[in-house]
N, C-alpha and C positions, 0 to 999 in steps of 0.2 A: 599327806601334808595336812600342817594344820589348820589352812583356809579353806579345805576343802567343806562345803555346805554338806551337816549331816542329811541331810537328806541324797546323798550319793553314796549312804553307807547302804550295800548289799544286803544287810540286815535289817535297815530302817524299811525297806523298800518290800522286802520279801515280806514283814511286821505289817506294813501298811495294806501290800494287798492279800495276804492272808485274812486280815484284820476286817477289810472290807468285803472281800467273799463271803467270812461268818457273818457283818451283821446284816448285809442280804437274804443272807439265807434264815438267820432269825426273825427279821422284820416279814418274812413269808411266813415263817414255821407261826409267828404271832399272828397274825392274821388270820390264817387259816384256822390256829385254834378258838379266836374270837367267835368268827364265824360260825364256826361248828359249833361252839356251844352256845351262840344266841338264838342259832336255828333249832337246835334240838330243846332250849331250853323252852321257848316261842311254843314247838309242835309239841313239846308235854302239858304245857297248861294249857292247848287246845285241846287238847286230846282229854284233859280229865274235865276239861269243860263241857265235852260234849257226853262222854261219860256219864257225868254228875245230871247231866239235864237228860241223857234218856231214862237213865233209872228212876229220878223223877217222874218224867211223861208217863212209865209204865204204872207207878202207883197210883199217879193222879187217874189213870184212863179207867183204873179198875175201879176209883173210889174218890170222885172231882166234889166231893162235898167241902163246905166251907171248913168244918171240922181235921179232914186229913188237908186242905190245901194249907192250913193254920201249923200243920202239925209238919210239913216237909218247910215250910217258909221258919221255922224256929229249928230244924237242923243245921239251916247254913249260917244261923244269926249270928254269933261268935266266932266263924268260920273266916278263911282270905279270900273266898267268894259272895256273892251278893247274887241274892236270887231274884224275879221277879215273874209271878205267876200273871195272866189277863187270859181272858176269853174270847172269844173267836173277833170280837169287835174291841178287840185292844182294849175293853178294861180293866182295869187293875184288881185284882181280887186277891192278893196277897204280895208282900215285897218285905225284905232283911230291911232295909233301908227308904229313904223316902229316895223319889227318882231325881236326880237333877238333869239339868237341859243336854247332858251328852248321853244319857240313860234313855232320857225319851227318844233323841233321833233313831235309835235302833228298835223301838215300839212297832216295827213293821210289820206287815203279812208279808209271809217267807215259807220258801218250803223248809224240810226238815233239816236239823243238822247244820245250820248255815255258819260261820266262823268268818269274823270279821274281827283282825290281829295284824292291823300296822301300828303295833305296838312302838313305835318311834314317836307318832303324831298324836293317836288319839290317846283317850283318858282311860279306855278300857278296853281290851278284848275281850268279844263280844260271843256267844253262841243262841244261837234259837233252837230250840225242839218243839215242835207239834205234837199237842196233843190231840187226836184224830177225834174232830167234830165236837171238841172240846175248848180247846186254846189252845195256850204258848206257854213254853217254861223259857225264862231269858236267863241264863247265868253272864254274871259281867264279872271281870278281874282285874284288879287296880293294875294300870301299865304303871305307874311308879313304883311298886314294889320289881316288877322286872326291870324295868331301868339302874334302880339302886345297886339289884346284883348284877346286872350287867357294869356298872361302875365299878363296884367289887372286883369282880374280875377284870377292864380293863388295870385297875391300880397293881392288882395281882401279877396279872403277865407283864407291865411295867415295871415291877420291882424285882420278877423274877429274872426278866429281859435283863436290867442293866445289872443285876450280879451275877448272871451267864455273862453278857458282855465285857465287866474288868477278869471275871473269871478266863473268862475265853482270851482275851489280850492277851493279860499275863501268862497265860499258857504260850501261843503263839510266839509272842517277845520273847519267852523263853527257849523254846523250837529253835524259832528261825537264828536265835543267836547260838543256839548248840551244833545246829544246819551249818549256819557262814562262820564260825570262827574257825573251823580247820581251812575254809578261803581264804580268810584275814592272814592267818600265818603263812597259805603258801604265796598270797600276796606279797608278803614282807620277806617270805626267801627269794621269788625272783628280784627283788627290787636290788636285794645284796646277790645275787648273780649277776645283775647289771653292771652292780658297782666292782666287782670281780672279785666275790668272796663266794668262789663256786661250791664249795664244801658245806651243803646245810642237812641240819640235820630235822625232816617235818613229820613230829609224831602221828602218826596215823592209827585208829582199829577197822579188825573186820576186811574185807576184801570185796567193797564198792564201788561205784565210781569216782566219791571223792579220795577214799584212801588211794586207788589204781593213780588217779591221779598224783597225787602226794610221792608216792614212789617213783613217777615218773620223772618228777620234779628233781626228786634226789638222784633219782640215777642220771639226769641230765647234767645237775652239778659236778656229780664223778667225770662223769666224761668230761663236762668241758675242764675239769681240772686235771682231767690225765693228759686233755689236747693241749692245754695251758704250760703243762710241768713240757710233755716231750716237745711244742715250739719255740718253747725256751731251752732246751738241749737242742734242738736242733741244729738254731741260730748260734746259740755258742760253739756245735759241732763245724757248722759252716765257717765261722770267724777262724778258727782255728784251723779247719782243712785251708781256709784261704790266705790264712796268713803267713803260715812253714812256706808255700811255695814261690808265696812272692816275695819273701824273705832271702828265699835263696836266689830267686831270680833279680832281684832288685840289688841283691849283694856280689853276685858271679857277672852281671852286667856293666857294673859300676869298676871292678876288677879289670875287663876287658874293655868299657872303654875310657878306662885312665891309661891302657897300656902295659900295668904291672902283672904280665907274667914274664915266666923264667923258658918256657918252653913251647912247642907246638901241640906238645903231647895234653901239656896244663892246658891251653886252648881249645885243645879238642875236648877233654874231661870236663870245664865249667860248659862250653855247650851244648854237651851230653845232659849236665846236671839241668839247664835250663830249658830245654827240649823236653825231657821228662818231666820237669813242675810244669810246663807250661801245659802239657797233657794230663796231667792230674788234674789244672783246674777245667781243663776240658771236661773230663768225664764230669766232674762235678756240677759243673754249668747245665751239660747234657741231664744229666738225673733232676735237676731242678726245672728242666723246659719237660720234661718228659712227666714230670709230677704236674705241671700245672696244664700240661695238656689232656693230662687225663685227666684233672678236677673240670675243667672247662667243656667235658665232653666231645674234645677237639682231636682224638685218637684215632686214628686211620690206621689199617693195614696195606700194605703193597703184596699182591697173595702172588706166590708163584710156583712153580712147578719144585723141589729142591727135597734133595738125600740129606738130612740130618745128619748122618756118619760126616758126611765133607763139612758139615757147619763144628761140630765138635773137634775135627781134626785142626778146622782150624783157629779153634782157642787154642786148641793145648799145644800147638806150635809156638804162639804169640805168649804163652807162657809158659814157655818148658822154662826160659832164661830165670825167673823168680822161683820156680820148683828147685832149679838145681841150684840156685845162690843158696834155697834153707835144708839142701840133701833130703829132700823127698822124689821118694820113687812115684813114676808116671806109669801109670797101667790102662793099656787105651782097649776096650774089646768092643767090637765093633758086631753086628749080626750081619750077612750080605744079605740076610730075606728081607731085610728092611727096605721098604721102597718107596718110590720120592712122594712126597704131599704136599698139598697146598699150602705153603707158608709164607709170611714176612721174614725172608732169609735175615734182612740185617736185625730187624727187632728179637728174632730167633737166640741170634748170634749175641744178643745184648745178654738174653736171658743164661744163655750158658756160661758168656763170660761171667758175669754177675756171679752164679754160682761156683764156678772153677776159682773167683779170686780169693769170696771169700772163705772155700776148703784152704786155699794156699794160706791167708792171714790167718787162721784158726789154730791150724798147726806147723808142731814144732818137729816131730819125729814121724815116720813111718809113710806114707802114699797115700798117694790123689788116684782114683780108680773112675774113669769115665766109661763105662758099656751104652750100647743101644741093643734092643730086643724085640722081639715082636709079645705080646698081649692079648689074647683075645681081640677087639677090634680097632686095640690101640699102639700104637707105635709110644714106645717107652725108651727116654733117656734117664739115664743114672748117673748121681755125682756122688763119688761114696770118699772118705775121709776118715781118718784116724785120730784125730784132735781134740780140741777142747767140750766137744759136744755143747746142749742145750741144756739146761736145767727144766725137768719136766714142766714146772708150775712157770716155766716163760715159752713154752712151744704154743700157745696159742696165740701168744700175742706178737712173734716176729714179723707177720703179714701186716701189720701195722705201719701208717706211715713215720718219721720219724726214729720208728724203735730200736732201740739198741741193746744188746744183750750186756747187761751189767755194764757200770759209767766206766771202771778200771778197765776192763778188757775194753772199752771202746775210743779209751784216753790211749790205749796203747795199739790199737789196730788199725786208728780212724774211722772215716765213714759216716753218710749223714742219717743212716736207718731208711734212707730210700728204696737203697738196691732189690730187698725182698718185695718190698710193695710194689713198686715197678714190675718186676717178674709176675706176679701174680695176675697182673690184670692183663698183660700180655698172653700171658699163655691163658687164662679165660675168654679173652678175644677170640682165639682160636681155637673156643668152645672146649679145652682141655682143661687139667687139673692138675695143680703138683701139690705134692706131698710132701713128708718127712717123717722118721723117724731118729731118733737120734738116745744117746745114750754118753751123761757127763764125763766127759775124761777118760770117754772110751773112743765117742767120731760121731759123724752125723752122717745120713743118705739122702739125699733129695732124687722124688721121683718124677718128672713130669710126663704126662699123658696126655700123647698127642692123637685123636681119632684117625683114620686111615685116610677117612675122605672128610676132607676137608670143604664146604661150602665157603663160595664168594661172599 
């Protein structure tokens, strides 16, 4: 939005404390270099102060006449030091310069070597050398000229400091908007996921966390546009299995009770027809309570003692009358080593029906073939068929809820794409597996695998 205060851009924020970590760290890194080099600057001109006055103290010691003390006081005369030589009673017996009043207060008896450099306050840093049973050599060194370059250099790391700092910015400003702009776009895909344009497309490089992300993104849109396309076939699937039936019942109804038939036999045939819709939308009500009990985690098994041979015999009883209305052969083989396991007999029965009906809607020529077998440590039932098969590139996705194998063949067979979904998580329940293999235009097999022992 456009009222939104920049200052809640991801970018501005990442900018700011980037921004303010470096010049933390700069405002130390300056510091520390200030330091370092007023201190080392400080300890060199003490250091050639004190230097300068023992090499001194040595010549004068060997040769303190007025002549050499004339002749070491015109070495520093032109010099950035200032000498001053006295005698054991602080007179003055040669000097670069005349003394002023901060020159004198360091006129002291001292031992040797002595270094006096609060170069901040006083006028001079200061050194003493003895000359043993001789005097004193004083060397002094203007604190303004170390002040000056110490200015120098604050102005230095000052001017270097704030063109690191726009340098540093614009660097960061730049980062962190190369950083949050792939956020910025996949901020603006979920927004249009929201608004229900689940198809986006968020370019990504490289294989990080914000690209993982970004993919994620998209592949979350596919989905919800594949949930979007099949709840929308669903519900039309729904509208339409619900509407043929009560179509016929609201029309066979309206026939019986105006009164207008011609016989008992017509009587009997429209509440045949209306018996049967009215079980159709049974089953279909069922597959819709049965899907939202298992979305709600609400799926219960009733587990009981029970021979799968008797649960299969008897689907294919309850559907032999649909086998032989399309003349396909029923081929029942049964194993008698099969024996009984803990099951939800009617949930069982749901899953085989499911599978028996739609081998029967599938095809048009040849046999529905139900066996049971034994397995390794699995009790196995087989639904095998001669029909329209699956098309490879859609076998992974018939466990899907919703899904229906092509819109034509499902405009013409019904069905709300529940039945398989259903089945599957039932026989997962019972900690088994079913399968398939199938082959277009040749038949499909369905295998489920039920363990021996079955746990409560």
């Amino acid at each position: 939005m456009k009222g939104i205060n920049i200052l809640n851009r991801i970018s501005i924020k990442l900018g700011l404390l980037f921004s303010g970590v470096f010049l933390i760290l700069l405002l130390i890194l300056g510091t520390i270099l200030y330091g370092v080099f007023t201190n080392l600057f400080v300890d060199f001109v003490s250091s050639d102060l004190i230097d300068q006055g023992s090499n001194h103290s040595k010549v004068l010691d060997n040769d303190f006449s007025k002549k050499m003390i004339g002749h070491v006081v015109s070495m520093d005369q032109n010099g950035s030091t200032q000498i001053v030589i006295t005698d054991e009673n602080q007179k003055i017996l040669g000097s670069t310069v005349p003394l002023d009043a901060e020159m004198k207060k360091h006129l002291l008896k001292s031992k040797k070597e002595i270094v006096i450099s609060d170069w901040k306050k006083d006028k001079y840093i200061s050194t003493i050398t003895t000359i043993p049973n001789k005097g004193y050599v004083y060397m002094f060194y203007r604190t303004n000229v170390l002040r000056e370059t110490v200015s120098v250099l604050k102005s230095l790391i000052l001017v270097t400091g704030i063109g690191t700092v726009f340098i540093g910015f614009g660097t960061i400003g730049f980062l962190s908007r190369k950083i949050t702009q792939p956020l910025v776009i996949m901020k603006e895909a979920t927004n249009q996921l929201a608004k229900g344009q689940y198809r986006q497309e968020i370019p990504s490089k490289g294989n990080d966390e914000i690209a993982q992300l970004a993919s994620s993104i998209q592949q979350l849109g596919e989905q919800l546009q594949y949930f979007e396309d099949t709840r929308n076939e669903f519900l039309s699937a729904v509208s339409h299995e619900l509407r043929t039936p009560l179509t016929y019942i609201k029309g066979y109804s309206d026939v019986l009770s105006k009164g207008i038939i011609k016989s008992k036999e017509e009587q009997t045939e429209y509440l045949a027809i209306i018996n049967r819709e009215t079980k159709r939308i049974s089953f279909l009500v069922n597959d819709l309570f049965e899907m939202s009990k298992l979305q709600a985690g609400k799926f219960q098994l009733q587990k009981e003692l029970a021979n799968v041979n008797l649960i299969a015999e008897k689907v294919a009883s309850s559907l032999r009358p649909a086998l032989v209305k399309k003349g396909l052969e029923l081929i029942l083989t049964f194993s008698e080593k099969v024996p009984p396991i803990l099951i939800d007999v009617q949930r069982m029965e749901q899953v085989v029906y499911n599978l028996v009906e739609n081998a029967i809607k599938y095809t048009d020529n040849g046999f529905i073939k139900i066996r049971s077998f034994l397995e390794n440590e699995f009790v196995v039932i087989e639904i095998c068929d001669t029909g329209m098969g699956i098309p490879k590139e859609e076998i992974s996705k018939i466990w899907d809820r919703f899904y229906r194998i092509e819109k034509s063949r499902a405009r013409k067979t019904g069905g709300t794409g529940l039945g398989l979904y259903i089945a599957k998580q039932i026989i997962e329940s019972h900690h088994g597996q079913i399968k398939i293999s199938s082959v277009e235009n040749q038949g499909s097999t369905f295998l489920i695998y039920l363990p021996r022992e079955l746990k409560e």
